[in-house]
SEKOL-370838 format. One record per residue (C-alpha): x, y, z. Coordinates in pm, 1 decimal, always signed. Example, Ala and Ser with C-alpha at 12.3 -4.5 7.8 and 13.67 -1.06 7.14 Angstrom:
SEKOL-370838
<c1 = +1230.0	c2 = -450.0	c3 = +780.0>
<c1 = +1367.0	c2 = -106.0	c3 = +714.0>
//
This chain:
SEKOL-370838
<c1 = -2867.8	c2 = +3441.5	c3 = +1259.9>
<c1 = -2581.1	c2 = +3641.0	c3 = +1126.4>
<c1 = -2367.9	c2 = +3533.0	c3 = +866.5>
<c1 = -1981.9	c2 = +3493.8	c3 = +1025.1>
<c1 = -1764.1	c2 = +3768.5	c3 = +850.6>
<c1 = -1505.4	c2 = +3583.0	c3 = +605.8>
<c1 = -1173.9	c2 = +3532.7	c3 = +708.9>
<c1 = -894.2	c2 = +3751.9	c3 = +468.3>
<c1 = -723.4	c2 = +3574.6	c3 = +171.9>
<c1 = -410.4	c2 = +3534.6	c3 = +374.2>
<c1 = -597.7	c2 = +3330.2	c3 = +642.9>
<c1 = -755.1	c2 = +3087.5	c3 = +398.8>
<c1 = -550.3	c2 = +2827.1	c3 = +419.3>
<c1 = -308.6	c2 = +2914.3	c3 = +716.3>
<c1 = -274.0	c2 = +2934.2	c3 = +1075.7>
<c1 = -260.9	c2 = +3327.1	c3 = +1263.3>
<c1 = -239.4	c2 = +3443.2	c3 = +1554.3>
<c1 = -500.8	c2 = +3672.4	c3 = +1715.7>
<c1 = -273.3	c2 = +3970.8	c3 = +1683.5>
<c1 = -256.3	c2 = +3927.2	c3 = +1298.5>
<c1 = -671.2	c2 = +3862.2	c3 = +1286.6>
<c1 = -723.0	c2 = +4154.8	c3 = +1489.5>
<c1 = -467.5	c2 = +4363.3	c3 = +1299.8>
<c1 = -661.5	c2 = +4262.6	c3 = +970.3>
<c1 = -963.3	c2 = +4387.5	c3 = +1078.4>
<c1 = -1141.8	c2 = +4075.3	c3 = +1248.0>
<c1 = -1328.0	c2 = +4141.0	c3 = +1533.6>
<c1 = -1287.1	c2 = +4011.7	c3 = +1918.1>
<c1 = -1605.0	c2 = +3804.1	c3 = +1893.7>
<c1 = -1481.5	c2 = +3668.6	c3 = +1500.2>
<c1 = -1136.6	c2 = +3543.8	c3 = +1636.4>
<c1 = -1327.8	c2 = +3377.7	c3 = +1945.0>
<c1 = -1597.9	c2 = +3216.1	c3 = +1676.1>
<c1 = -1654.6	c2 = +2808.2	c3 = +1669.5>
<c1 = -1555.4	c2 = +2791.2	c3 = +1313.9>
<c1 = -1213.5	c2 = +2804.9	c3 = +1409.4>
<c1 = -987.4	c2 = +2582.1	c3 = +1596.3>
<c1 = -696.8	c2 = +2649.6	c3 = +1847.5>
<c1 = -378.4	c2 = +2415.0	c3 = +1811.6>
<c1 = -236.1	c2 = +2651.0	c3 = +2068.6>
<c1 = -243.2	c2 = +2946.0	c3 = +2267.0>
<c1 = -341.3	c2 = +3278.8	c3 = +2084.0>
<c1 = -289.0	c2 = +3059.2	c3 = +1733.9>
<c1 = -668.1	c2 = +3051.0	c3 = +1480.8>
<c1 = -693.5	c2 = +2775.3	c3 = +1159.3>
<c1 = -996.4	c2 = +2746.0	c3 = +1002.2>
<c1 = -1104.5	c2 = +2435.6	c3 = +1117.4>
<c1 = -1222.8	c2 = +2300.0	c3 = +794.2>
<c1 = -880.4	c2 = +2286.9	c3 = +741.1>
<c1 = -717.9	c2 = +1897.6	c3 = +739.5>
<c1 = -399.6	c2 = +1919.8	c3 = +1031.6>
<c1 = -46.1	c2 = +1814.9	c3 = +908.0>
<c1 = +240.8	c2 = +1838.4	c3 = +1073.5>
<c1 = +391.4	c2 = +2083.7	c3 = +869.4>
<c1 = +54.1	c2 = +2323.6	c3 = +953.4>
<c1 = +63.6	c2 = +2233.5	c3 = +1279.8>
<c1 = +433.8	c2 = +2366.1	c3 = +1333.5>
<c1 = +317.6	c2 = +2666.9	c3 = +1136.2>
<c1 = +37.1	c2 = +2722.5	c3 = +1384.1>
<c1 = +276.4	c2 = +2684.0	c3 = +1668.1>
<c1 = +525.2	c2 = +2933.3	c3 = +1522.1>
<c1 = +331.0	c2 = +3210.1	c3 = +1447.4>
<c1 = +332.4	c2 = +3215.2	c3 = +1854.6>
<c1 = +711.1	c2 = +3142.9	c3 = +1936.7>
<c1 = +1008.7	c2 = +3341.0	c3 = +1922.8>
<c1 = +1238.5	c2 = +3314.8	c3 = +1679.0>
<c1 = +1463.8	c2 = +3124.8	c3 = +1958.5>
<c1 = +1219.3	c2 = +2797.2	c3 = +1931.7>
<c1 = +1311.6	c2 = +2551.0	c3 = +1733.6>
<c1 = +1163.1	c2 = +2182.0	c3 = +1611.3>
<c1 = +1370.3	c2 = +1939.3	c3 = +1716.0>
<c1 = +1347.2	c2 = +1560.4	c3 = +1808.9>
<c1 = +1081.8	c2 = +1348.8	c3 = +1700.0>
<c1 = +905.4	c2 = +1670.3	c3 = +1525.1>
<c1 = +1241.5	c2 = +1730.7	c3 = +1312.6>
<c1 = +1266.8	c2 = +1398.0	c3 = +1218.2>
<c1 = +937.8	c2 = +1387.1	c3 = +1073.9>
<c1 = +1012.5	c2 = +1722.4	c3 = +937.2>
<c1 = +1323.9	c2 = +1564.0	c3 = +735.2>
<c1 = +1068.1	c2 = +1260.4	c3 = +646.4>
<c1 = +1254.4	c2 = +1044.5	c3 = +839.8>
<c1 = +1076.2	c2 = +682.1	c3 = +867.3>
<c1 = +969.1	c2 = +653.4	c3 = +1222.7>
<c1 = +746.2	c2 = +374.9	c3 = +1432.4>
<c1 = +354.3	c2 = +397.9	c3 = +1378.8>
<c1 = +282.7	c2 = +521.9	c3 = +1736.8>
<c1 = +582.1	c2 = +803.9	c3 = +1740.2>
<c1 = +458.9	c2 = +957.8	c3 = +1319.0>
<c1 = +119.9	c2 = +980.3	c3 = +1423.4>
<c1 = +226.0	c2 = +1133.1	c3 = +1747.2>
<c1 = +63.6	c2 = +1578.7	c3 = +1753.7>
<c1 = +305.7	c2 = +1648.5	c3 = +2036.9>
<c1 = +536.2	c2 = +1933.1	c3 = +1873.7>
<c1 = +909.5	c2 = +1908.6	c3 = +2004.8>
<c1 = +1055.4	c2 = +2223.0	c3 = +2050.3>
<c1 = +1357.1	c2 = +2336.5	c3 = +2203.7>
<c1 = +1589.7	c2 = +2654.2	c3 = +2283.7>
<c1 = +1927.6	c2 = +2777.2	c3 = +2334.8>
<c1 = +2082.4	c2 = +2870.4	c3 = +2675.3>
<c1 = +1988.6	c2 = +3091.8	c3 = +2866.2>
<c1 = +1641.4	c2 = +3088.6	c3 = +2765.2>
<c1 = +1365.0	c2 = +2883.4	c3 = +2950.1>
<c1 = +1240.6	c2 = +2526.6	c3 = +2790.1>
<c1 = +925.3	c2 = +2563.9	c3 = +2581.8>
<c1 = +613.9	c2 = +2505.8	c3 = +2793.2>
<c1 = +289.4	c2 = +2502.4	c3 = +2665.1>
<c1 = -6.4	c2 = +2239.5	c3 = +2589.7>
<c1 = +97.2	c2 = +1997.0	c3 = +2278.4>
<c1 = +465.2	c2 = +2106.7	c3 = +2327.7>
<c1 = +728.6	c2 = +1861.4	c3 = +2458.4>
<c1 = +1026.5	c2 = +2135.7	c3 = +2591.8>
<c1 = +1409.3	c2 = +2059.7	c3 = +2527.3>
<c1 = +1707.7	c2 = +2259.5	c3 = +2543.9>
<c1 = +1962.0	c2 = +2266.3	c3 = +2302.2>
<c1 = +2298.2	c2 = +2138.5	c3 = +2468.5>
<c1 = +2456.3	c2 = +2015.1	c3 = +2127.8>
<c1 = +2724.3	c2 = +2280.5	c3 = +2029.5>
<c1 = +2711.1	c2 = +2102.9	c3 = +1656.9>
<c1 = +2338.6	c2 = +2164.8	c3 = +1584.8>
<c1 = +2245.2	c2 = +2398.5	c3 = +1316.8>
<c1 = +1947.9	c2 = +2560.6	c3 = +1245.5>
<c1 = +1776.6	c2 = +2521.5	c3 = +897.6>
<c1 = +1446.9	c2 = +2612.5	c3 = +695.1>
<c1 = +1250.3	c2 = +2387.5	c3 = +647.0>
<c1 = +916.1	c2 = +2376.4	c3 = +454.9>
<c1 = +919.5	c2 = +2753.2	c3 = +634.6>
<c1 = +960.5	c2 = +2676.3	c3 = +966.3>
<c1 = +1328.8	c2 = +2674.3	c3 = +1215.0>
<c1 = +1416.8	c2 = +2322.3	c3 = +1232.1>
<c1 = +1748.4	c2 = +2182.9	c3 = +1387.9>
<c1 = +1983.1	c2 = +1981.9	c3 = +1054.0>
<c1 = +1918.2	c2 = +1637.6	c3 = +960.9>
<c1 = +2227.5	c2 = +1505.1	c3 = +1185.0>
<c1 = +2152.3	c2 = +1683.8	c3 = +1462.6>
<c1 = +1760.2	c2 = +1537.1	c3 = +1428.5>
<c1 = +1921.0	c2 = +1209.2	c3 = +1417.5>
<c1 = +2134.7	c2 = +1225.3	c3 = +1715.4>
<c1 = +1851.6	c2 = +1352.1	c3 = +1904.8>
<c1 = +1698.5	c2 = +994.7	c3 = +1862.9>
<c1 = +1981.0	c2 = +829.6	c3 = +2020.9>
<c1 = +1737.4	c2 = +850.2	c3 = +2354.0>
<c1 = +1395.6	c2 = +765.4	c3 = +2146.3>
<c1 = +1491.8	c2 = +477.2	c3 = +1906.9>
<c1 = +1593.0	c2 = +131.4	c3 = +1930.2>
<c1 = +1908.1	c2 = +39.4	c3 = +1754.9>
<c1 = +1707.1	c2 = -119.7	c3 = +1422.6>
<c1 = +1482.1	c2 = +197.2	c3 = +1410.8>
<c1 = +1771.5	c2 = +431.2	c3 = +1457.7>
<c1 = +1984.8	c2 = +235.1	c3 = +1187.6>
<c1 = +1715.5	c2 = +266.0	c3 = +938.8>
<c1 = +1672.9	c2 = +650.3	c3 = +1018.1>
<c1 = +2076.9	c2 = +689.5	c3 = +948.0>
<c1 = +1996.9	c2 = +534.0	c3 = +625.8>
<c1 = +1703.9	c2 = +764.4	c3 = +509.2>
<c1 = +1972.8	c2 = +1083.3	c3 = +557.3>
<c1 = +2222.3	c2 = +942.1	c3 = +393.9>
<c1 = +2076.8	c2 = +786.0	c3 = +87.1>
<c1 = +2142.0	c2 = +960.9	c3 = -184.1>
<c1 = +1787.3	c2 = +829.1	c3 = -441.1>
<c1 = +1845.1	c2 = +705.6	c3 = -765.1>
<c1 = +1539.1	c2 = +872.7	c3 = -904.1>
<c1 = +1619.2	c2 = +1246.4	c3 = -782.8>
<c1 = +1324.6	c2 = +1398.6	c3 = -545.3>
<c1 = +1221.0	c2 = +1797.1	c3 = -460.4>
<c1 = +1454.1	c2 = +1756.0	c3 = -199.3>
<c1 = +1864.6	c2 = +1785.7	c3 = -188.6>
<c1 = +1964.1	c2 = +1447.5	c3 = -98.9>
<c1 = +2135.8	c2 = +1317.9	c3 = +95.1>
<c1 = +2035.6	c2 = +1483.5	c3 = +351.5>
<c1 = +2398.4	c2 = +1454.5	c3 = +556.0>
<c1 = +2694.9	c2 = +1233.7	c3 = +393.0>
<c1 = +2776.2	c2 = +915.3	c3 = +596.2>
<c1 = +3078.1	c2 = +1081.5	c3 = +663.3>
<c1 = +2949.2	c2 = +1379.0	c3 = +847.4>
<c1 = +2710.6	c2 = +1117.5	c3 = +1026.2>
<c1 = +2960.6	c2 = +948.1	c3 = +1120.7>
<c1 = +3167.9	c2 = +1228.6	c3 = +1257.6>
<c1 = +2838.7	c2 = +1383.8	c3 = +1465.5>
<c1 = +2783.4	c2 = +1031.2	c3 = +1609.0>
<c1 = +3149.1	c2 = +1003.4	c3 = +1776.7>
<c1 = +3168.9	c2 = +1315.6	c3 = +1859.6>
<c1 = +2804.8	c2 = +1338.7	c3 = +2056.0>
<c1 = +2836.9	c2 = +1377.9	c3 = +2441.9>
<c1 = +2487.8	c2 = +1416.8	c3 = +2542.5>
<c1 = +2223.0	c2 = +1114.1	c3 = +2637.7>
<c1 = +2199.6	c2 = +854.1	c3 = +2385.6>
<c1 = +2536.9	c2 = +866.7	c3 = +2257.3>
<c1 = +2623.8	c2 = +517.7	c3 = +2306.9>
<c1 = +2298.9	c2 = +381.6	c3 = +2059.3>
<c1 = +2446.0	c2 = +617.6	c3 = +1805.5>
<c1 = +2751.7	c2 = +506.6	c3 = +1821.3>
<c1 = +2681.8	c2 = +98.7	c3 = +1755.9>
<c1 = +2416.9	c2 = +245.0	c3 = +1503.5>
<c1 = +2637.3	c2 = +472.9	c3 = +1309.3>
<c1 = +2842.9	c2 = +84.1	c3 = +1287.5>
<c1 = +2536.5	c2 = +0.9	c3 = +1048.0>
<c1 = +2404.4	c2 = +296.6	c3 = +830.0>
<c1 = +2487.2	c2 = +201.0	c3 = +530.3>
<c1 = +2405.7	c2 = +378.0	c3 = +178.1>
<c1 = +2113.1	c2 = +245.1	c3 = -51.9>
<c1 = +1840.0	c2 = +135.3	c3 = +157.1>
<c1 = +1565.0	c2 = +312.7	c3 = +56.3>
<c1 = +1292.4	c2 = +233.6	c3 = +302.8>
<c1 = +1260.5	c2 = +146.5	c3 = +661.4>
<c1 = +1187.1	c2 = -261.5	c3 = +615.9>
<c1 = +1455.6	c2 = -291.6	c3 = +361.6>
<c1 = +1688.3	c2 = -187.9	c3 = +677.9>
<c1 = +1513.1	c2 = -407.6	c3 = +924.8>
<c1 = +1567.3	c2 = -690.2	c3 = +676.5>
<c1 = +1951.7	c2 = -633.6	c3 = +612.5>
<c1 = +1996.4	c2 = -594.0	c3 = +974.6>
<c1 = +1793.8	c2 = -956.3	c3 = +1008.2>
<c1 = +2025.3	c2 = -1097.6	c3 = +762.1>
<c1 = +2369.2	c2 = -955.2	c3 = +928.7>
<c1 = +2298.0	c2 = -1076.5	c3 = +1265.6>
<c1 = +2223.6	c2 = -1474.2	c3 = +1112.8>
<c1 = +2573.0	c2 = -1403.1	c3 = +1001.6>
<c1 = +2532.4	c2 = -1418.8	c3 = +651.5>
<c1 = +2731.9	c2 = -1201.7	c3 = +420.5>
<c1 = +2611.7	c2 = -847.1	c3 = +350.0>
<c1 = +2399.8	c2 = -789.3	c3 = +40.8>
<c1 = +2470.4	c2 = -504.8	c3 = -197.1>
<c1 = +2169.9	c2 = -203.8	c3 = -187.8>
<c1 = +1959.7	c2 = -114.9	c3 = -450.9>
<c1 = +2224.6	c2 = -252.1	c3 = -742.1>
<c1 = +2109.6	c2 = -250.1	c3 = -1124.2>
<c1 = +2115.2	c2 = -582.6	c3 = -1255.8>
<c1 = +2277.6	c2 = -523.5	c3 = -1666.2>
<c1 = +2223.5	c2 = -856.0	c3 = -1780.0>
<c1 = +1875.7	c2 = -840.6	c3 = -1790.2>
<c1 = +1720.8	c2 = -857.1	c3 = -2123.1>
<c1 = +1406.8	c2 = -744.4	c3 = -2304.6>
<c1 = +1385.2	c2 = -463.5	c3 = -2100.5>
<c1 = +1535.5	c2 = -144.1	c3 = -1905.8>
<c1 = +1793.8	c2 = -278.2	c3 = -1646.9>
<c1 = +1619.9	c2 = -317.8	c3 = -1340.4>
<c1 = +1719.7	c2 = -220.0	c3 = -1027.8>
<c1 = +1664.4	c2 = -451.1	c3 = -717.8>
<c1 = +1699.2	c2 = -401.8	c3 = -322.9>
<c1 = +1944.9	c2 = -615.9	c3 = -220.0>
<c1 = +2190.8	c2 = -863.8	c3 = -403.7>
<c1 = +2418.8	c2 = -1171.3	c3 = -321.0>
<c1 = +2606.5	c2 = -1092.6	c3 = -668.2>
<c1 = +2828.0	c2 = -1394.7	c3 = -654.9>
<c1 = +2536.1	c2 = -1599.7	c3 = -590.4>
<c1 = +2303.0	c2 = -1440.7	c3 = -825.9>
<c1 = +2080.9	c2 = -1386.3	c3 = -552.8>
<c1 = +1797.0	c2 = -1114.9	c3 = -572.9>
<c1 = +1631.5	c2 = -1029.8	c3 = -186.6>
<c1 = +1302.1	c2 = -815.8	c3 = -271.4>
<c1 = +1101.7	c2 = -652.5	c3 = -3.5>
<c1 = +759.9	c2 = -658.4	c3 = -129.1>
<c1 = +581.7	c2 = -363.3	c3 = +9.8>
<c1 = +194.7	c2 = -289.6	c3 = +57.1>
<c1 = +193.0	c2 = -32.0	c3 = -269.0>
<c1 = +286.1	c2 = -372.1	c3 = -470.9>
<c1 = -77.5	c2 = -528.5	c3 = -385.8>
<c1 = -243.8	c2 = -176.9	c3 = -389.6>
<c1 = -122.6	c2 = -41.2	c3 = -715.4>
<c1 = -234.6	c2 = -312.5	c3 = -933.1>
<c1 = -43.3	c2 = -134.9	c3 = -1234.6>
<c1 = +283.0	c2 = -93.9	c3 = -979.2>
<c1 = +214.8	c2 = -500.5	c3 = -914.8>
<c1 = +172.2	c2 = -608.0	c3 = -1289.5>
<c1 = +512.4	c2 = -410.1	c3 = -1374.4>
<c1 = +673.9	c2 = -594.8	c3 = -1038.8>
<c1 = +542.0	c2 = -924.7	c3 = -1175.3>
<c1 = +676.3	c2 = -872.4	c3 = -1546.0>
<c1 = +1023.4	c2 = -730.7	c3 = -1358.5>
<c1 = +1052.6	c2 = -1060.6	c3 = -1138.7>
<c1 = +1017.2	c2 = -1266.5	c3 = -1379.5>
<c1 = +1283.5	c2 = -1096.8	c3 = -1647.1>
<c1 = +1533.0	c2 = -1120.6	c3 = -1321.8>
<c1 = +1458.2	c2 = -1516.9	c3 = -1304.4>
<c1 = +1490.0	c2 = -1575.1	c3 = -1665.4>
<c1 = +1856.2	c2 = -1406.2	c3 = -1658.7>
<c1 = +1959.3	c2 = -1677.8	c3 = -1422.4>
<c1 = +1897.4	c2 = -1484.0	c3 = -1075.5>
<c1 = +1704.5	c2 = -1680.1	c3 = -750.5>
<c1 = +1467.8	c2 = -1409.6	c3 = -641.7>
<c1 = +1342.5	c2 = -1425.7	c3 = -325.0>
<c1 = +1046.4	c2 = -1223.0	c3 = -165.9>
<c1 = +977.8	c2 = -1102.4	c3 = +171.0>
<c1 = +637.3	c2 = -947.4	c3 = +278.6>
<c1 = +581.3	c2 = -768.6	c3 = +643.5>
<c1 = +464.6	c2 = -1115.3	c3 = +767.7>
<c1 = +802.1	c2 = -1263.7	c3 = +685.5>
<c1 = +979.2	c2 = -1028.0	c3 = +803.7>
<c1 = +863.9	c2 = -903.9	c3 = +1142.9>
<c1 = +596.5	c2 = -1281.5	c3 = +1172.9>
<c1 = +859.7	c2 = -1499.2	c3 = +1085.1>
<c1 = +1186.1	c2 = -1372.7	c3 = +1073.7>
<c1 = +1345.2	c2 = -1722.4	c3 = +1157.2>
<c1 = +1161.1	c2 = -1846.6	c3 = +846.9>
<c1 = +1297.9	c2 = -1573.5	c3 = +645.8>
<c1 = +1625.6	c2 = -1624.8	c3 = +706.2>
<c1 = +1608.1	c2 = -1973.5	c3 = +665.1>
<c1 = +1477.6	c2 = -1882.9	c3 = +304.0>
<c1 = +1772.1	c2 = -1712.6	c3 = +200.6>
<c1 = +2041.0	c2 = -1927.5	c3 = +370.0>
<c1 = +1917.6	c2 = -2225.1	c3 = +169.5>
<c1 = +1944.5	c2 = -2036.5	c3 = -89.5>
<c1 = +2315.7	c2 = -1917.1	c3 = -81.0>
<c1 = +2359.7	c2 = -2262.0	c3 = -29.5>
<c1 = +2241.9	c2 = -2389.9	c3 = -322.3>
<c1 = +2445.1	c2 = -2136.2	c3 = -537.5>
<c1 = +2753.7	c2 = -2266.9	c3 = -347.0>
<c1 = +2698.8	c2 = -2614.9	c3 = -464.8>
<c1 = +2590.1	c2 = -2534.8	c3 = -789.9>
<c1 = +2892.2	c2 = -2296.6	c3 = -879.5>
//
């Protein structure tokens, strides 16, 4: 049996399409060969090779005109925007085009046209993706009003501890602006969910759990505040804060039981926060999306208690 020729360098690690294989020498019968999959139409990756999203779009473009853009779901993703289980994991590639040119149609591809005369076009990891606010708007039609609250949040939050990226993605301002202004499908969710983007929540639960507490009708927590009375050890910073209360609200995430040197820190952190004089309160998944009734009952006893005690 013949040994397969090797691919070229600049295929290693990359999708192509068959007119760059056969430009670089491959042969007809190499480009056709089982060692390599096809995420689309006239598109080769080695197939060793593990699929993202960001190599799947990359597959996809080196077919497309320059007109087709990611949009939707797929730019979300693309901006790392926090998204239900069943719609991240989703390898349907949104793509969509300008007037007058015919809706993307091809296996894996979900069409759209671009009717939004505020999108812009941006680079993204490479590829032609449609800006953050325009992603977000786009979800007005895909989202519930929690999920689309917390995904206002993730491009507007500005991190404490600076990442790769340029953040925030859009100002609440500009968010804002794109929501009220929006005329196409969805517009309504985006307007009662611009109501409650706020600034500061740094992951999707900690949204879901400030939107629990708003609708019990208890007063709205400061984000992701530094606490500077804390001795013994660098001011720590906590999720969400009843300051007159010296009440502490801490989602506890998975990575706190998985990390066990991320959990030990937590522990030590907690407990410098109680010894200041602050309530802390916890709240796992199970509290939050099991028992959200519980949860809330948690905290409202203790506001209460600071109210008799001040």
């Amino acid at each position: 049996m013949s040994r397969r020729t090797p691919l070229p360098g600049e295929f290693s690690d990359r999708a192509f399409s068959v007119g760059e294989g056969r430009a670089a020498g491959l042969s007809r019968s190499r480009v056709r060969a089982s060692d390599l999959a096809r995420p689309f139409r006239g598109v080769r990756v080695e197939a060793r090779i593990p699929v993202t999203l960001v190599g799947l779009c990359g597959a996809y473009a080196r077919r497309a005109p320059v007109s087709h853009v990611f949009s939707h779901v797929t730019a979300a993703l693309l901006w790392h925007v926090p998204l239900p289980r069943e719609l991240g994991e989703s390898s349907v590639l949104d793509v969509a085009v300008g007037k007058p040119r015919g809706v993307p149609r091809a296996a894996g591809v979900r069409g759209h046209r671009l009717g939004d005369a505020d999108v812009r076009v941006r680079e993204r990891y490479g590829l032609r993706v449609v800006d953050a606010a325009s992603a977000w708007c786009q979800l007005g039609t895909v989202l519930g009003h929690d999920d689309l609250v917390a995904a206002g949040d993730h491009l507007v939050l500005r991190p404490v501890v600076p990442d790769s990226d340029t953040r925030p993605f859009v100002s609440l301002a500009d968010l804002t602006e794109r929501a009220q202004r929006f005329a196409g499908p969805g517009g309504r969710a985006l307007r009662s969910a611009i109501r409650d983007v706020r600034e500061g929540s740094e992951s999707r639960p900690e949204s879901h759990l400030r939107l629990l507490i708003a609708r019990a009708g208890l007063p709205e927590p400061e984000l992701n505040q530094t606490l500077h009375d804390v001795r013994g050890m660098r001011p720590p910073r906590v999720d969400m804060l009843f300051r007159s209360s010296r009440l502490v609200i801490e989602y506890d995430g998975d990575q706190h039981r998985t990390d066990p040197r991320q959990y030990e820190k937590d522990l030590r952190r907690i407990e410098a926060i109680r010894e200041a004089g602050y309530t802390v309160i916890q709240v796992r998944s199970s509290g939050l999306y099991g028992d959200p009734a519980g949860t809330i009952a948690r905290i409202s006893r203790a506001l209460a208690a600071a109210r008799v005690t001040r």
